[in-house]
C-alpha positions in Angstrom: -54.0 -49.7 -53.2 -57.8 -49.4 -54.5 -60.3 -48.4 -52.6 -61.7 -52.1 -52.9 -58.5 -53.5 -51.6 -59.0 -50.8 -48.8 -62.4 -52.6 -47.8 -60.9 -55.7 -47.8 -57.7 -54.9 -45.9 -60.1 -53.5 -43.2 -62.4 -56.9 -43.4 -59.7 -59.0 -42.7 -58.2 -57.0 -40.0 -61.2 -57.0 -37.6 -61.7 -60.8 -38.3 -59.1 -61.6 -36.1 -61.0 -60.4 -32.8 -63.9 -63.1 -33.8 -63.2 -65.6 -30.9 -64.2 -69.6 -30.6 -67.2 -69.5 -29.4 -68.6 -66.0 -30.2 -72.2 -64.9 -31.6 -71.4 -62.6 -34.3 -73.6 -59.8 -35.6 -73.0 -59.6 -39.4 -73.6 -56.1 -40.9 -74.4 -55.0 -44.5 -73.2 -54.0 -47.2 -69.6 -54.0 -49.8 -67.1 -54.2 -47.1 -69.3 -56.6 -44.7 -69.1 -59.3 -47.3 -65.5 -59.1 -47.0 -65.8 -59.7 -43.9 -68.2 -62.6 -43.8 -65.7 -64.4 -47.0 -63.1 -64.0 -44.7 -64.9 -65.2 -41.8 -66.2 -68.2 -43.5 -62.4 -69.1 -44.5 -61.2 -68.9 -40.8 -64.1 -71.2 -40.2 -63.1 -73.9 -41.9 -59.4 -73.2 -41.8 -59.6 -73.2 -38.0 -63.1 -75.6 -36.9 -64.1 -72.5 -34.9 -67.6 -73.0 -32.7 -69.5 -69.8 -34.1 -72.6 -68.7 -34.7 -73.7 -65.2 -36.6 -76.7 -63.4 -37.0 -77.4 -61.6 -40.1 -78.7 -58.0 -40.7 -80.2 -58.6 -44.2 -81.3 -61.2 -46.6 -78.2 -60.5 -48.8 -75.3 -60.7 -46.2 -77.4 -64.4 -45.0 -77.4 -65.6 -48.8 -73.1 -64.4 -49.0 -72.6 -66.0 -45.0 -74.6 -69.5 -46.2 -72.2 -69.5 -49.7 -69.3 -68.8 -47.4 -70.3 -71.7 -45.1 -70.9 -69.3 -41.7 -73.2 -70.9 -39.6 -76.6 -68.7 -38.8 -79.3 -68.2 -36.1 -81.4 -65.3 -34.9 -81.2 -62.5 -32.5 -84.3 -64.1 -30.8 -82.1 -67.7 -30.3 -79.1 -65.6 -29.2 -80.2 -61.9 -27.5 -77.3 -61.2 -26.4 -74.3 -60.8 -29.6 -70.6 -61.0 -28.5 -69.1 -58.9 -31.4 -71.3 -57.3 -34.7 -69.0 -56.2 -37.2 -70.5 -53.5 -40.1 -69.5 -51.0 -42.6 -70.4 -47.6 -42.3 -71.3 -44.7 -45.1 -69.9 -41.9 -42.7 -67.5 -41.5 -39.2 -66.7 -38.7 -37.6 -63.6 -38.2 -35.3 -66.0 -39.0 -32.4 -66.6 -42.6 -33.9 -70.3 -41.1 -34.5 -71.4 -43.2 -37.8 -74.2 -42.8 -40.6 -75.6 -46.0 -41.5 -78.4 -47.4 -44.0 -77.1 -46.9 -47.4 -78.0 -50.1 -48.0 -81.6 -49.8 -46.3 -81.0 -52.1 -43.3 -80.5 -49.9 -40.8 -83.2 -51.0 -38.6 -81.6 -54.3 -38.3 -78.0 -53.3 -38.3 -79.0 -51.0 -35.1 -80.7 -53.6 -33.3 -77.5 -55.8 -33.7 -75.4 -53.0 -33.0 -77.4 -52.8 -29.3 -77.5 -56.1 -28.6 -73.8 -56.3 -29.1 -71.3 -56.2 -26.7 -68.6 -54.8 -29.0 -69.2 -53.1 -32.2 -66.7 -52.8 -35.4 -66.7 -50.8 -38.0 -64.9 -51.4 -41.0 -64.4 -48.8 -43.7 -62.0 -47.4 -46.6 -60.3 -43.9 -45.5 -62.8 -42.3 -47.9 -65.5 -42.6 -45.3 -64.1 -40.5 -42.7 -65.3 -37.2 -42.4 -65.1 -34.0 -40.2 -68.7 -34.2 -39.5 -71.3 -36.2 -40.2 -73.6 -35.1 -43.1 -70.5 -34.2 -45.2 -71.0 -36.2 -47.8 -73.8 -38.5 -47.0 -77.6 -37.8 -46.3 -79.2 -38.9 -43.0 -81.6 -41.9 -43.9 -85.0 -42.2 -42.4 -86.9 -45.3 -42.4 -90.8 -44.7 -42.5 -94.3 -46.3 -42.2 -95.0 -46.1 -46.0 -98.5 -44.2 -44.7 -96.3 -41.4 -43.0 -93.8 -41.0 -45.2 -95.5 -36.8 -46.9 -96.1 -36.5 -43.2 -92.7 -37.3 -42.1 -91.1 -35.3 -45.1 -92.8 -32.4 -44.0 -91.4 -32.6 -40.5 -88.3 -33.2 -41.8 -87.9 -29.7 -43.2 -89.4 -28.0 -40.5 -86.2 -29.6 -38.5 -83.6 -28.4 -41.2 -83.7 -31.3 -43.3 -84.1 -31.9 -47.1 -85.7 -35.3 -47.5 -85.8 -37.2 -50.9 -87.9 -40.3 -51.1 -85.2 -43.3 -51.9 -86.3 -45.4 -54.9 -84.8 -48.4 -57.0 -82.4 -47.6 -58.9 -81.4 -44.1 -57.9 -83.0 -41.0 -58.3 -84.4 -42.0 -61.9 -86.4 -45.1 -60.4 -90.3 -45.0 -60.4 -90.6 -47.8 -57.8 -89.8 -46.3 -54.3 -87.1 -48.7 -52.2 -89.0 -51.2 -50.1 -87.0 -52.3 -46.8 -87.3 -55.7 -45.1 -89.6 -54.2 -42.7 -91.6 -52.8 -46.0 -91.2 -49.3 -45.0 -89.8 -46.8 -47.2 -87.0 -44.5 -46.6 -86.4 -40.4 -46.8 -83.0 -39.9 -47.4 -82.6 -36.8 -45.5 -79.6 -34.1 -46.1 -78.8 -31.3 -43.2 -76.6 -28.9 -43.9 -74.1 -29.4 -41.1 -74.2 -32.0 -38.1 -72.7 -30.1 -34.8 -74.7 -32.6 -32.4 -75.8 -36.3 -34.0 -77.1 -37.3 -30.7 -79.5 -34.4 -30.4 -80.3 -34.7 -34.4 -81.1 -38.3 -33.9 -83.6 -37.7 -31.0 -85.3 -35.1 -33.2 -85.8 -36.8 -35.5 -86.9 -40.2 -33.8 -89.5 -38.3 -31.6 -91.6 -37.7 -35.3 -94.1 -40.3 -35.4 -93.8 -42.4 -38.0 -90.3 -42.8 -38.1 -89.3 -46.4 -37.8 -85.7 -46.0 -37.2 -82.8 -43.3 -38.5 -79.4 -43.8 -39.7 -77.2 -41.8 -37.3 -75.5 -44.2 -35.0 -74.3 -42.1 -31.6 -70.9 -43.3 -29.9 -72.0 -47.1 -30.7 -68.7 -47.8 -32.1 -65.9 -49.2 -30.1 -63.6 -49.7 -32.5 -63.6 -48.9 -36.5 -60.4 -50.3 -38.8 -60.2 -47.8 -41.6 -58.4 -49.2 -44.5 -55.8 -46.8 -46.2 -53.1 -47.4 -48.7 -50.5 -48.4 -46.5 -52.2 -50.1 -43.7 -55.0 -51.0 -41.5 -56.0 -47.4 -39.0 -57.4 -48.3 -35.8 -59.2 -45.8 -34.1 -60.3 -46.9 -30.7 -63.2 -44.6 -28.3 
């Protein structure tokens, strides 16, 4: 099984605890939009009463195509289920998020929800966080050599994310127009701890580390669906 058919085997899984009736909190992201596809089908397939909120202009333009009905976290506070990919978990269900660069919004959801899934290929699993992914930082574009700076004093090696990798010239602009440090730390022992650190430097909008938010992530592997539970 590919690692795409991973993604989608995971998607599909955790579409089946989307209820008549629920507000859903739609992540971002490769594995999301399998999710949102699959959503849309059940939709139709079964005439079910849903509403989802989006946590990026992409994932809207793929829920509208897929005929998902939207609204807004302002209409609807208060999210039954948010369902989102993840670039890291830990055995703790600890996440990094914001590969993508909505973090922000996917957090916000993620709060606001009463349940939060994560869906994910096995190759995301890690022993700790940090592994294999860097930390990323969302700042105010005018804070963003201050915020680097205080960054490393903490342990960190920031790189400013631009378009187009590391070989862009046009650093990555977020929804919120901020720009993001991509920040790498040698090993993660406690995420909680790392993500009030780093939160506390002003001019930090929002980080990627997502503390014991997850109730549940389906972790798709070559045989079958993994659920890991809190």
């Amino acid at each position: 099984m590919s690692i795409e058919e991973e993604k989608k085997g995971a998607a599909v899984y955790a579409c089946r605890f989307v209820k008549d009736g629920h507000i859903v909190g739609l992540g971002s992201g490769s594995t999301a939009v399998y999710f949102v596809e699959e959503l849309g089908r059940r939709i139709k397939r079964e005439k079910m009463g849903i509403l989802a909120i989006p946590s990026s202009y992409q994932i809207a333009k793929i829920a509208i195509k897929a005929g998902v009905p939207l609204t807004t976290l302002r209409e609807h506070p208060e999210v039954d289920i948010d369902v989102d990919g993840a670039d890291e978990v830990d055995p703790h269900l600890n996440l990094i998020k914001g590969g993508g660069g909505s973090l922000t919004n996917e957090k916000i959801i993620a709060q606001a929800a009463k349940r939060l899934i994560i869906i994910v290929d096995h190759t995301k699993m890690v022993r700790r966080l940090g592994s294999k992914f860097p930390v990323p930082v969302e700042v105010l574009p005018d804070a963003d050599r201050f915020v680097y700076r205080r960054l490393k004093d903490i342990g960190g090696v920031p790189k400013l994310r631009y378009f187009g990798g590391n070989g862009g010239r046009v650093p990555f602009i977020t929804e919120h127009r901020n720009f993001i440090l991509d920040t790498k730390f040698p090993e993660i022992l406690n995420p909680k701890q790392l993500g009030i650190e780093i939160k506390s430097i002003a001019g930090v909008v929002e980080h990627g580390i997502f503390h014991r938010m997850a109730d549940l992530v389906c972790v798709g592997s070559r045989r079958e669906v993994k659920i890991l539970r809190k």
